[in-house]
N, C-alpha and C positions, 0 to 999 in steps of 0.2 A: 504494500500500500504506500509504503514512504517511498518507496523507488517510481512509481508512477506518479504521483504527484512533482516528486523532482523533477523528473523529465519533463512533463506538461508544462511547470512555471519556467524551467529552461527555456523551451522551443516558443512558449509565452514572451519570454523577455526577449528573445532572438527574432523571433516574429516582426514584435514591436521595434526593435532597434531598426529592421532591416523598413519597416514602413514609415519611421522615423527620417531616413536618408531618404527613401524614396519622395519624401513630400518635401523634403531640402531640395532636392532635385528637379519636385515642379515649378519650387518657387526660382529659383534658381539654375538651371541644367549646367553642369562642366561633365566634360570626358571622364575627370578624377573621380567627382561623384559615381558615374555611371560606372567607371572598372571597378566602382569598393561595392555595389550594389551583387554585381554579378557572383561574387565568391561568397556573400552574406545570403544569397539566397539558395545556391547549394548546399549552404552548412543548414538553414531551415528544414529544405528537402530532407538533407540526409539525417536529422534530430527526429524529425516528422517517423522517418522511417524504424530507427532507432525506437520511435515511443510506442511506434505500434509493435514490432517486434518483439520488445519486455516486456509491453502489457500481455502480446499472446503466450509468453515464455511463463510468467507467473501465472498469468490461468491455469494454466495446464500440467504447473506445479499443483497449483492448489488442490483440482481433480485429482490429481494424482494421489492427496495423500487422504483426500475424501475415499477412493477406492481400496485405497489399502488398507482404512479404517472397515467398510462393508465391502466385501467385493462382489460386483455386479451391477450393486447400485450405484447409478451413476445420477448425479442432479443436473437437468437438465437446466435449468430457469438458472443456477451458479456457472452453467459453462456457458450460457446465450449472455447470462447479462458481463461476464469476463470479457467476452470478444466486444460484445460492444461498449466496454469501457476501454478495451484495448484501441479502440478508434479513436477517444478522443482527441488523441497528442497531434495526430493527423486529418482532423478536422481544424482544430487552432492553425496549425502549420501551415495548410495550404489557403485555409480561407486568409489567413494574414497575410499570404505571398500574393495571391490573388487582386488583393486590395493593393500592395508595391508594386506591383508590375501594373497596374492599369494607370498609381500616378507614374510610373515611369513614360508610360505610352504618351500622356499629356503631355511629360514635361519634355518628349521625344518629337512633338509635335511645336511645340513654343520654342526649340533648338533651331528647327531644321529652316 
């Protein structure tokens, strides 16, 4: 539970930093701006992917030791709602990249 919430405020702050530049950027476009955006937003991606992966890596611990407590029973409603909290780090991530790259496109368009 502490390692999925660390990730999520991580890829949170990293989100926000990288859409923090990005609206620098509309207000203002430079090249400099633009090449520090590009490596901040593959580090997003690649956090994003990171949060979904531990979130599905502890699920599936968890089951794990629910199984080895009964075996056979398996909880479904603990493994559906595991995955889908395993989502969240990558809903934040890309809805935040979503919103940087579209002020990028504006401020790509006030450049040009």
């Amino acid at each position: 539970m502490i390692i999925g919430i660390a990730v999520t405020l991580f890829i949170l702050l990293l989100g926000l930093f990288t859409v923090g530049v990005s609206l620098s950027f509309l207000v203002k476009p430079t090249e400099v701006k633009l090449a520090f955006i590009r490596p901040l937003s593959v580090a997003t991606t690649y956090a994003s992917i990171v949060g979904v992966v531990s979130g599905l890596a502890l699920t599936l611990t968890r089951i794990s030791w629910e199984l080895e407590g009964s075996p056979g029973a398996l909880n479904k409603a603990l493994l559906l709602g595991g995955i889908s909290e395993s989502l969240v780090p990558s809903i934040i991530g890309f809805a935040l990249l979503t919103v940087a790259w579209v002020a990028v496109s504006f401020g790509m368009r006030k450049h040009i």
